[in-house]
N, C-alpha and C positions, 0 to 999 in steps of 0.2 A: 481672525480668519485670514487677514492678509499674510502673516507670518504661515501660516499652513500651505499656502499655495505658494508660498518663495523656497520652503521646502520639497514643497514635489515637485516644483520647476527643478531643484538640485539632485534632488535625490532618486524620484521615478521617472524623471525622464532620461536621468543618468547626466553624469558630465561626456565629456569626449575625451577624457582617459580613461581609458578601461583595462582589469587586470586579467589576462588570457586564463585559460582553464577553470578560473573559480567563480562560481555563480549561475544562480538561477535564474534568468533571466523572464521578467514577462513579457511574452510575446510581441504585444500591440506598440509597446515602446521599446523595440529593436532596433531601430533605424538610429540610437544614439552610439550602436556595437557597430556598427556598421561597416566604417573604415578600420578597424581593427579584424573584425570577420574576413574581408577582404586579403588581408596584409598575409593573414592565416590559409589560403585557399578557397573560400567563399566564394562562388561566381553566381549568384543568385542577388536578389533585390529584399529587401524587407517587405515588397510588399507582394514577393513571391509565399514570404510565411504567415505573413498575417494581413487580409484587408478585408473591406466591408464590403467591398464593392465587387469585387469577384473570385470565385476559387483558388485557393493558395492550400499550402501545405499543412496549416490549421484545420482546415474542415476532415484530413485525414485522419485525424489523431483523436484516439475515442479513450473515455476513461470506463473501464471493466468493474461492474458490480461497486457504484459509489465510491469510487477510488481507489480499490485493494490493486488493481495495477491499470498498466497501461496497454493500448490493440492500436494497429494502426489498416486503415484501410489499403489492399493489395489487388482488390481488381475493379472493373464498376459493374460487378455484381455483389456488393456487399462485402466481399469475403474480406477477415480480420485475421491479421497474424500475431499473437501473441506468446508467452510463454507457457512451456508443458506447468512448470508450478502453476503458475495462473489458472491451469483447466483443473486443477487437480479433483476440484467439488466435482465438476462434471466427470471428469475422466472416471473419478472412484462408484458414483452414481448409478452411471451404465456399466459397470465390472468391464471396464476396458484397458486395464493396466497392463497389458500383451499390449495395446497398439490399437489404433483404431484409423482406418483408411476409406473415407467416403468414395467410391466410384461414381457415385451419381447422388444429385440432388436429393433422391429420395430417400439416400438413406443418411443426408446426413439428421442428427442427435436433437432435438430439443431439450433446453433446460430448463422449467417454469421457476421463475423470479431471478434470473441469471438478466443481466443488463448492459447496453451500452449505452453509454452518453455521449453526446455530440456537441463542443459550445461552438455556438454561433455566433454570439461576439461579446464583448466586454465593455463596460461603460464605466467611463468615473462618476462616483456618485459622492466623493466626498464634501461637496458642500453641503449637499440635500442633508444629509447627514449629521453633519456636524453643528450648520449654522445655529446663534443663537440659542444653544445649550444653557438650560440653568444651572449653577454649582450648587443642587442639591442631590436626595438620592431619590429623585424622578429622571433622574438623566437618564439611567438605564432602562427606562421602563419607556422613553421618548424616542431613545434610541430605534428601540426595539418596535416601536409602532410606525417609524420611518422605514424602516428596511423593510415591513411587509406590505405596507403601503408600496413602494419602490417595488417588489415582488411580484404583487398583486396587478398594479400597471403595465411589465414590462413582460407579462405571461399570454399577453392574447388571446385571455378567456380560456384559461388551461393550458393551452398548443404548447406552452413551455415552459420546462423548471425554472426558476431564477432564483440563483444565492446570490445574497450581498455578504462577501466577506471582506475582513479587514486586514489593516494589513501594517506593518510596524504598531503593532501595539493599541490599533486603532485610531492613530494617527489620519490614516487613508483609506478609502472603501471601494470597493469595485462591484458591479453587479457582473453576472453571468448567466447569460441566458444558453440551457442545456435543451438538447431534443433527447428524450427519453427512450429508446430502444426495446424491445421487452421480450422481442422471440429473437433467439439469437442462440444458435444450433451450431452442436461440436462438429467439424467436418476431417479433422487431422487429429493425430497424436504418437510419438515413436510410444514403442516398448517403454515402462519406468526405468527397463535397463541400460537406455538409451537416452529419454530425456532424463530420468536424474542420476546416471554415471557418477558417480564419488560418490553420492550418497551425504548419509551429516559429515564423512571423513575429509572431504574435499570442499563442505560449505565455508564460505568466504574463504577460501584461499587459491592460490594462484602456484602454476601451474595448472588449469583447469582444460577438462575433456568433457563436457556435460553438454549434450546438443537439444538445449534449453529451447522448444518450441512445439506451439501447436496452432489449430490455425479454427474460428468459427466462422459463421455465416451470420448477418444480420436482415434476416424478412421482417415483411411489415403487409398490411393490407393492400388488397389490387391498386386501393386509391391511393399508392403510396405512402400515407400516413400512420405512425405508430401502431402497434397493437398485439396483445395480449395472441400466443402460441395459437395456430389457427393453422388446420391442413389445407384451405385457400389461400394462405400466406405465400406472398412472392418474394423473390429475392430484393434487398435495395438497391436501387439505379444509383448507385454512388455518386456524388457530386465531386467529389477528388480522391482520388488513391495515388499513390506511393509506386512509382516505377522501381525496380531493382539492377543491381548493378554486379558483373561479373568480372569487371573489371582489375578489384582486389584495394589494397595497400601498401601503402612503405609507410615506416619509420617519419615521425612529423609532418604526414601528410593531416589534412584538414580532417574534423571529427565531430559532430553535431547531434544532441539528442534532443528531444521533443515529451514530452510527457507528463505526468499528473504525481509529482514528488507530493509524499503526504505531509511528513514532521519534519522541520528540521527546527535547534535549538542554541542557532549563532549568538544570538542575542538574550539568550536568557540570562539572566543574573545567579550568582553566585550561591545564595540562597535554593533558587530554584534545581542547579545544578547537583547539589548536595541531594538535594528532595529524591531529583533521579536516581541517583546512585541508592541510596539508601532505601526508597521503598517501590521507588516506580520497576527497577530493574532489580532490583533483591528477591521482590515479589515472584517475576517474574521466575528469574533463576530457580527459588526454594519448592516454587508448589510445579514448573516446567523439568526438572530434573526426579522428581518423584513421578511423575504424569508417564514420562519417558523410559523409564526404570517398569513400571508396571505395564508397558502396553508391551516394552520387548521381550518382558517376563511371559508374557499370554501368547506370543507373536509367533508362535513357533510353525504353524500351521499356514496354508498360505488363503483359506478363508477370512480367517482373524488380521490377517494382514491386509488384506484387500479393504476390509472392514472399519480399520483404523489407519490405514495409507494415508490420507488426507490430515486426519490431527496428526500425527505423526510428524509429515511435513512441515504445518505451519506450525505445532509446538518446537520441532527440533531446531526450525529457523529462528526463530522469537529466543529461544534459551541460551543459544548461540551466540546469537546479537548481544544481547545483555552483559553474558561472560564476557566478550572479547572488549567492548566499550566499558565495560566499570574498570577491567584493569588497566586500560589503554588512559581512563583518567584519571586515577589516580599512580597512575608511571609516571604519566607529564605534569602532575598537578595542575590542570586543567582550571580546578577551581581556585585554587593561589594566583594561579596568569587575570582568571576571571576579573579574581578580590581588586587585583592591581590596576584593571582597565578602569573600577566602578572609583578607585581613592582617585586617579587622575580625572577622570571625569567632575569626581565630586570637588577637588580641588580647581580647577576651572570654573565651578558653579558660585564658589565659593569668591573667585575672585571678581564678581560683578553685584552690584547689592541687589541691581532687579534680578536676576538670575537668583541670588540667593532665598530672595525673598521667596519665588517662583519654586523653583525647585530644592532648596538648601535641605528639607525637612525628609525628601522623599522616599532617601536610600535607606534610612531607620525606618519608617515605617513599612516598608519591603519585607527587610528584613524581621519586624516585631509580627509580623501579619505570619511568616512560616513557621516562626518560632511556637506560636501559639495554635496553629493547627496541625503541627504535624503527627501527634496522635491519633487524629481523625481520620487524617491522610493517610496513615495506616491501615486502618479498617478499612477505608474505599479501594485500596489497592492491593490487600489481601483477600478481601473479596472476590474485587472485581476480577485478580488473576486467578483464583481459587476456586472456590464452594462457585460461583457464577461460570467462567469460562473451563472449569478444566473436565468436570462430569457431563455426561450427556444428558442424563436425567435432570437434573437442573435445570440447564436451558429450556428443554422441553417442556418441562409442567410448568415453569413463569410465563411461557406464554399461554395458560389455559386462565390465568390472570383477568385478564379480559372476558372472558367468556363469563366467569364468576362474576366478575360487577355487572355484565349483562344481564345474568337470570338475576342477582340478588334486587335489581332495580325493574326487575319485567319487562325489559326492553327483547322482546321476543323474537322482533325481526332482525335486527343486531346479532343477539344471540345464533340465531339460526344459519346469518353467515357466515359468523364465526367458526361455528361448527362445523360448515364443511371445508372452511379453508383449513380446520387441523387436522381433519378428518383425513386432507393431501395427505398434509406433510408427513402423518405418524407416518406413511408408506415409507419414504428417507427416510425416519427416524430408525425406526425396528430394523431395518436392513441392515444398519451398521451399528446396532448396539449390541452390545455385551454388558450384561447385571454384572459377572461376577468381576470384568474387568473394573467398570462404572463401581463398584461397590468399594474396590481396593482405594481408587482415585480418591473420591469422596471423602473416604476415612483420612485420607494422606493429609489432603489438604486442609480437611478441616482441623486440622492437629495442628498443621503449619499455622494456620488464621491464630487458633488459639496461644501459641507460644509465641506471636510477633504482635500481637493489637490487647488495645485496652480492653481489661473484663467488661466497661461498662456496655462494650461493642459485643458483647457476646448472646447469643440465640439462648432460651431458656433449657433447650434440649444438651446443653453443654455441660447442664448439671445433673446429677443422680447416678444413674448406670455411667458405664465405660460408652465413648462415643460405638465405639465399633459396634457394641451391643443395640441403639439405638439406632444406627442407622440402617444397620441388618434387619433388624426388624420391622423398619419401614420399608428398605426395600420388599424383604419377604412380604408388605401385607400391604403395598401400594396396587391401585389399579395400572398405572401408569407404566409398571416394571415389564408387564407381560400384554403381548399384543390383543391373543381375545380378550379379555379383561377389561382393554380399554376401546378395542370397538363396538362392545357391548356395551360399555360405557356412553361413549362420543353419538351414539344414536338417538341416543334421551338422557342429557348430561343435567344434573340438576347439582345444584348449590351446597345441599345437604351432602352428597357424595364427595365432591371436592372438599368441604371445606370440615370433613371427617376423616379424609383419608392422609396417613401419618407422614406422605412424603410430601405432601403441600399444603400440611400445617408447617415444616420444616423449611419448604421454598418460599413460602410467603410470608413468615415468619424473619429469615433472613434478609430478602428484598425489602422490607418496612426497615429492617434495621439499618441495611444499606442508604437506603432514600434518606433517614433519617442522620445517617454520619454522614451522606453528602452532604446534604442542606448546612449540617453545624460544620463541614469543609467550608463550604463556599458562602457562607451566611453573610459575610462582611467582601465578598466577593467584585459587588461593584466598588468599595472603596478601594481594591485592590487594584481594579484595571485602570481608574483615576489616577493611581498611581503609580504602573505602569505604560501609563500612556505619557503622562510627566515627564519620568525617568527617560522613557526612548526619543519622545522628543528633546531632551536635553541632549542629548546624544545624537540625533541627528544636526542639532541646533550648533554642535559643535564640528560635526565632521559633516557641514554643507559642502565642503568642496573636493568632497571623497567622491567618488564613486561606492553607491551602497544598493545593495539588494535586500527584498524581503527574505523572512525567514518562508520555506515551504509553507504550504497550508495548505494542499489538498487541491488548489490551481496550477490549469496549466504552463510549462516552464521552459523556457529552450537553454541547453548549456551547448556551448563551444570551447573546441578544445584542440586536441592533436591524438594520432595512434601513438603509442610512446609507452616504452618498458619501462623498471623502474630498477632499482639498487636500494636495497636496506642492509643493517648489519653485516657487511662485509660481501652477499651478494648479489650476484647481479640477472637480473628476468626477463628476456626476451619478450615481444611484444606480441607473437604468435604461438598455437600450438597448432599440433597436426595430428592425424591418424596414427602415425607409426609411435606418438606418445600415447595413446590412447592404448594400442596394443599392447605396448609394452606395461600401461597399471594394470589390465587386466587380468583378474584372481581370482575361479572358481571358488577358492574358498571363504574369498568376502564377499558379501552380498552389496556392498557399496559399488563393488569393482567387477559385480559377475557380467561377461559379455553378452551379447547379443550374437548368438549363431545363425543366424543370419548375417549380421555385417561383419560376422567374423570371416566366413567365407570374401571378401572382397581382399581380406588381407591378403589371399592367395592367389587370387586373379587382377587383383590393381584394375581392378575394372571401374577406373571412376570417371571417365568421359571427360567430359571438357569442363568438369569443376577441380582436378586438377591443378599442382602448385608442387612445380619441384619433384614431379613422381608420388607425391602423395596429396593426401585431404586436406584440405585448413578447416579448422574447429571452431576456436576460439580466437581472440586477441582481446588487446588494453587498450585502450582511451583514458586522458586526464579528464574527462568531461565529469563534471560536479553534479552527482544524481544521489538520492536518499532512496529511501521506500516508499512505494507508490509506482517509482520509475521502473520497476522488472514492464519487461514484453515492449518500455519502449522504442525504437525506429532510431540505429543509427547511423546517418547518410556522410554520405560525402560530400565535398564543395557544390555539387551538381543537384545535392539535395535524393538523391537515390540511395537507396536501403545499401549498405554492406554490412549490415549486421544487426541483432537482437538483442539489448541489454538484460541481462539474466542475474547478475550479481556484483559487489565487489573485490578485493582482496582482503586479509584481516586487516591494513590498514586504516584501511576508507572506510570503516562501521566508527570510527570515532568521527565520521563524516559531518552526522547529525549535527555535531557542536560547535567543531572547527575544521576546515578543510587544510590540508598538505597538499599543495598541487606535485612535492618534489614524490610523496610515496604513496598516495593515495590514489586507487584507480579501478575506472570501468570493466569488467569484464562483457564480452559481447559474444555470441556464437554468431560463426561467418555465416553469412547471409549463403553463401555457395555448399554448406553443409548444407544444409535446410534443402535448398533445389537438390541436391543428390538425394537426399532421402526422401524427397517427391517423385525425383524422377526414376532412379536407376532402382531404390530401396524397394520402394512401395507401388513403383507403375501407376502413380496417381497422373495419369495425360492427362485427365479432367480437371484438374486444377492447373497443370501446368501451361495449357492450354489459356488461363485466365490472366495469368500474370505479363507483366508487359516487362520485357527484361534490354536494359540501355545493353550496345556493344562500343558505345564510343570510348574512345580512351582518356583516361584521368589521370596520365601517370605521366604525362608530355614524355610514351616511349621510351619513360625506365623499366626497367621489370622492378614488379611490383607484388609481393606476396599474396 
């Protein structure tokens, strides 16, 4: 244990060199960045972002629906600013892809199960955790009864979420205790013409015009405390929000984000890497470009679009992602660079006999543990990106899952809430489904599943007739396909009906086989993280006098950095864009590029007030600041700690971010904070929110002009 704590003396509390632009930093152990923040523009304290003791810049920053991104509080009424992707569930929900502009509290949108999280603070919990471990395979199971324990303690009799997550490989643990949010109501949104401008032609890439934001409200009960959508519901008395700043930028001035990165895969092994390419992101790609191909084929209409707007989005992101990072690793040979870190590593290990003893064995067994699951692996991930995520009917009838074990065991009252809570949701469901689309989908994918994984992974419906012919048939004769059918159903649902009806013999059928190729994934699973807990610590055990950060994991992170353009293959990109670039992509006949007639009219009158720069808008700009996914909608300030901007995406170089950062070509894309206020104020006449925000006029630019 001694050796554990001389490592997070080194490693999490940081040394005091630190390398600018790259890293995630966690929060509570900022004060070792500290003089180097400074050196950069920083004029704030550490314990301006993070203390126990009273409101800092931490209690702003909210993570949206269990990490899918990031909102940061903007007035002390509640109100959150996030990204228009981020609302897209909502946006598509309430059919408000024109634009949606709250004038008054009352009409802003409820979402039911839409969420904010709040952490309230962090604690190290890695001795609780670790001490006193057996080297058998109870560890995991001791582990695991510690962290709920720890959980269970640090919750206040409910009042709070608390994860214990880990951290280098489980090396380290940290608990977090989250406040739960539950009513949290759309209040902003531009036109989709507006907030998603380029469309998939302009994702990840740079030059960008996309004025990426939207904005909610978070209520809670009179008595302040969380709760569930309630028209008694009051706004939150915010305990800190985010001042904004109009001040602007230059070139290598100070650059800071805050937010909830979810993956990232700095430190995975070589092995693992290989794993990605090949089935985590293949997956993706093979059964996301069929998905995408049939919704555009159906899309022609603009109900159908409305309808599939939202998978669209996050399918065309996700597909995206995958392409640009598998060939961006295998360009660089990412995994050769890998190979090469893990022979010097092992050579090191190799030149001490305690060390070998210790570690000498581990990097073969790594390796022998992928080699041998990665058939399985296959199946978990053509599934899981397939027959599971890519049809709507899928989703939908695996959770009537529940309900089944409910009636089959007579658990009556169970069952019965079950019941109404599906009874919600088919309302979302039906609104945005299409059979005949969901029916193309289905067939696509499950061909893909079939031609990439082992037969032994295969549903029995795979055999006989042509799939197409089976799956048509169940959709033709499911209840589940047609909305009377199954509210007729949902009213008096019995066991007999489900577990006869041919599209959830099909979904349930396939989810046992799932469950089943996970378990045989992960079956020897804790001998694995034994041995990647080994492996990292031999590697931190070697680079104690690095400065090293955790990989992402879905906590929250602060990077710093600088505004700053970049140069690849011969050219060179400015660190801004503006209006008059936005005019000028503008193409009725793309729909990535169609304007907005309304802010087209401003091209004419230059009517943009005092957000203004140069005679025209500022849009967007770049930051070197090190963010993954998780980080869209988060907050980023300037030295003073005040918004100039909304993180929304990267360039195509920064998606090989995940694995390895380039601070020289890798970089943040952000929409300027003073878009946003123009399209509050001059756009949309929202005074009622403008009214709320508290906007600095002091200068940051020590009287340069400053973009």
């Amino acid at each position: 244990m001694k050796k554990f704590i001389l490592i997070l003396a080194a490693v999490l509390t940081f040394s005091s060199v630190t390398k600018a632009d790259e890293g995630m930093w966690i929060l509570s152990l900022i004060g070792k960045n500290y003089n180097e923040m400074k050196q950069l523009g920083f004029k704030l304290t550490p314990e301006d972002i993070y203390s126990v003791n009273h409101s800092c810049i931490k209690d702003a920053i909210i993570s949206l629906n269990n990490g899918n991104c990031t909102a940061e509080f903007v007035s002390a009424k509640g109100l959150l600013l996030t990204n228009h992707h981020c609302a897209m569930t909502s946006i598509a929900n309430h059919d408000v892809l024109s634009g949606y502009w709250a004038k008054s509290m009352d009409e802003e949108l409820p979402n039911p199960g839409f969420t904010a999280s709040q952490l309230i603070d962090m604690t190290d919990v890695t001795e609780r955790i670790l001490a006193n471990l057996p080297d058998d395979d109870s560890k995991e199971d001791i582990i695991s009864d510690r962290k709920k324990m720890i959980q269970k303690e640090l919750s206040d009799n409910g009042k709070y979420v608390v994860k214990v997550t880990n951290f280098f490989d489980g090396n380290y643990y940290y608990a977090f205790k989250y406040l739960i949010y539950k009513d949290v109501r759309l209040v902003a949104a531009p036109p989709q013409t507006i907030g998603g401008f380029g469309g998939d032609t302009d994702n990840w890439m740079w030059p960008r015009h996309t004025v990426d934001f939207s904005m909610f409200r978070v209520y809670v009960a009179p008595d302040g405390s969380p709760a569930d959508y309630n028209k008694d519901n009051v706004p939150l008395n915010t305990k800190k929000f985010l001042t904004i700043s109009l001040d602007g930028y230059k070139e290598n001035d100070f650059a800071m984000t805050i937010g909830y990165p979810s993956r990232s895969n700095r430190y995975t092994n070589s092995s693992g890497l290989r794993r990605i390419i090949d089935n985590q992101n293949s997956a993706a790609i093979k059964t996301g470009q069929k998905k995408l191909q049939t919704i555009k084929h159906f899309s022609s209409d603009p109900f159908t679009r409305a309808q599939y707007a939202d998978d669209w989005a996050s399918c065309s992101n996700h597909y995206k992602y995958c392409v640009i990072q598998n060939r961006a690793l295998e360009a660089y040979d990412i995994i050769g660079e890998r190979i090469n870190e893990e022979l010097n590593l092992l050579k090191w290990i190799k030149a001490d006999p305690s060390r070998n003893a210790k570690y000498g064995s581990v990097l073969t067994d790594i390796r022998k543990y992928y080699a041998s699951s990665n058939n399985v692996h296959k199946a978990v991930y053509y599934f899981y990106r397939g027959p599971y995520a890519s049809p709507k009917l899928m989703k939908f009838v695996l959770k009537h899952r529940k309900l089944n074990e409910y009636l089959k065991n007579g658990d009556m009252a169970k069952a019965e809430a079950e019941k109404i809570a599906l009874k919600a949701e088919a309302t979302n469901f039906f609104k945005d489904y299409n059979s005949e689309i969901d029916l193309k989908i289905m067939n696509d994918v499950s061909n893909i599943y079939k031609e990439n994984v082992e037969s032994k992974y295969y549903p029995s419906f795979f055999n006989g007739t042509t799939l197409l012919t089976t799956l048509t048939n169940a959709y033709n004769n499911t209840i589940f396909n047609n909305q009377d059918s199954y509210l007729a159903f949902i009213e008096a649902p019995s066991k007999e009906a489900m577990e006869n009806d041919p599209f959830f013999k099909i979904a349930n059928e396939w989810m046992q086989i799932y469950q089943t190729a996970y378990n045989d994934c992960y079956k020897d699973n804790s001998v694995l993280l034994t041995d990647m807990k080994l492996w990292t610590e031999a590697y931190l055990e070697k680079n104690a006098d690095k400065n090293l950060y955790p990989d992402a994991n879905g906590t929250m992170r602060l990077s710093y950095g600088s505004i700053k353009g970049y140069a690849n293959n011969g050219l060179s990109y400015t660190y801004y864009t503006d209006f008059d670039g936005m005019v000028a992509k503008a193409d009725t006949k793309n729909k990535d590029f169609a304007f907005d007639k309304k802010l087209m009219k401003f091209s004419e009158t230059r009517d943009f007030g005092k957000y203004a720069v140069k005679g025209s808008l500022p849009i967007c700009f770049l930051t070197n600041n090190d963010v993954v996914g998780g980080n869209s909608g988060s907050p980023c300030l300037n030295g003073n700690g005040e918004i100039i901007g909304i993180v929304f995406d990267g360039n195509e170089e920064s998606v090989l971010g995940d694995i390895k950062f380039d601070k020289t070509v890798q970089r943040t894309i952000c929409v300027d904070i003073r878009m946003v206020l123009f399209m509050l104020d001059k756009y949309a006449d929202c005074q009622n929110i403008m009214k709320e925000l508290v906007i600095s006029t002091q200068p940051s630019n020590n009287g340069e002009v400053a973009y």
